[in-house]
N, C-alpha and C positions, 0 to 999 in steps of 0.2 A: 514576522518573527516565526522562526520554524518552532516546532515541537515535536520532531522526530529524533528519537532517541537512536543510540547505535544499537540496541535491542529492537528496533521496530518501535512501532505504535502504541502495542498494546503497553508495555511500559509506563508511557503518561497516563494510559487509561488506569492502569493498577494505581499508580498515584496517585489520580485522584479519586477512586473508590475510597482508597488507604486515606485519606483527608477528609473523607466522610464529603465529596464536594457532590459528588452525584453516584447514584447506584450502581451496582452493576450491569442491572437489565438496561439502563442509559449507555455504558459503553458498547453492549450488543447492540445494541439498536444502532448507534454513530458508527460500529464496523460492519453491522448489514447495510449501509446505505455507504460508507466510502468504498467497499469493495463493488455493489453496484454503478459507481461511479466510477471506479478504475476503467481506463480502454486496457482492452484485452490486449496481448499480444501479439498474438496473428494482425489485427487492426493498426498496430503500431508500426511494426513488419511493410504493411501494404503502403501506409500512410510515407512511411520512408525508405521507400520504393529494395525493402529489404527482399522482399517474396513479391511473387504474383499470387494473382485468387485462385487458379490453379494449384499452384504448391502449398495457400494457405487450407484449402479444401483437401489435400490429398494429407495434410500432416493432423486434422481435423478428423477425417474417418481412421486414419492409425491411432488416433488419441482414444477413437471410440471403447476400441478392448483390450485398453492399458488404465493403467495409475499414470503413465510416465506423464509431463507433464510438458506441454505446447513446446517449450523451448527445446527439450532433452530430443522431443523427438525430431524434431525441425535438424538438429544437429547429428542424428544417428541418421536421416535420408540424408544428409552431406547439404540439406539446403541451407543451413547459416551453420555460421563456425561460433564456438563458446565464447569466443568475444564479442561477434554481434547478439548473442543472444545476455549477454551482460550489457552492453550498452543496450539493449531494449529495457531489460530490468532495469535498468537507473533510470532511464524514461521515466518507463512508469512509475515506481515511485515516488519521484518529484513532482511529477505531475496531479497526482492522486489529491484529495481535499485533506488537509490535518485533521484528527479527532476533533482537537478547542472548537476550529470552525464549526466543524458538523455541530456541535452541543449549543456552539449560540446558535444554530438555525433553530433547532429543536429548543433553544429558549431554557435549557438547562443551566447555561452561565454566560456569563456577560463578558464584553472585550476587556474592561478594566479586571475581572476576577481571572478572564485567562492569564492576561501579563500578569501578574500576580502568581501565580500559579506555577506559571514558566520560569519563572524568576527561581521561584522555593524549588523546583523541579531540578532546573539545569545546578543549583546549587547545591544540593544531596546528591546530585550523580557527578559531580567532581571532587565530594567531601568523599566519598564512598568508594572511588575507583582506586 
């Protein structure tokens, strides 16, 4: 059962701080640790044989003394085009672990309290839209 909202993630986290089901330092905590479980892009890239390590190294040191970000610049050296670097982005996000998950690892709520949760969630955001 997903839990990804079309706002992103944080969303069900705001939910359930707003439900009183777990705190806030418990959402930072389950987005510090899905974000280090994210694979990077560049790794996605290589993995599907999008870039070589070469061109993922060379858009790595451009990255160095910018904001711009992995994708933007992969695409301003002509190395992927804005639609490879959107099918990377939907990669990764599907890929990545859901908040619910992370919070039963960390034993903040349980499988039956997330369907539950999911439920009252997915149903205030169709009463709401």
């Amino acid at each position: 059962m997903s839990e990804k909202a079309k706002d992103g993630e944080l969303l069900f986290g705001q939910f359930l701080v707003n439900e009183k089901v777990v705190h806030v330092s418990d959402i930072v905590e389950a987005l510090n640790i899905q974000k280090a479980r994210t694979t990077p892009i560049g790794q996605l890239a290589l993995k599907n044989n999008m870039l070589t390590m070469q061109k993922v190294f060379a858009i790595l040191n451009a990255q160095f003394n910018t904001t711009d970000r992995f994708g933007e610049i992969a695409v301003k050296l002509g190395y992927l085009t804005k639609e490879s670097v959107d099918i990377l982005l939907k990669i990764q996000r599907e890929s990545r672990p859901p908040i619910g998950e992370i919070l039963i690892e960390l034993k903040k709520i349980d499988r039956d309290q997330l369907d539950t949760l999911l439920k009252k969630f997915r149903q205030q955001e169709y009463t709401s839209s």
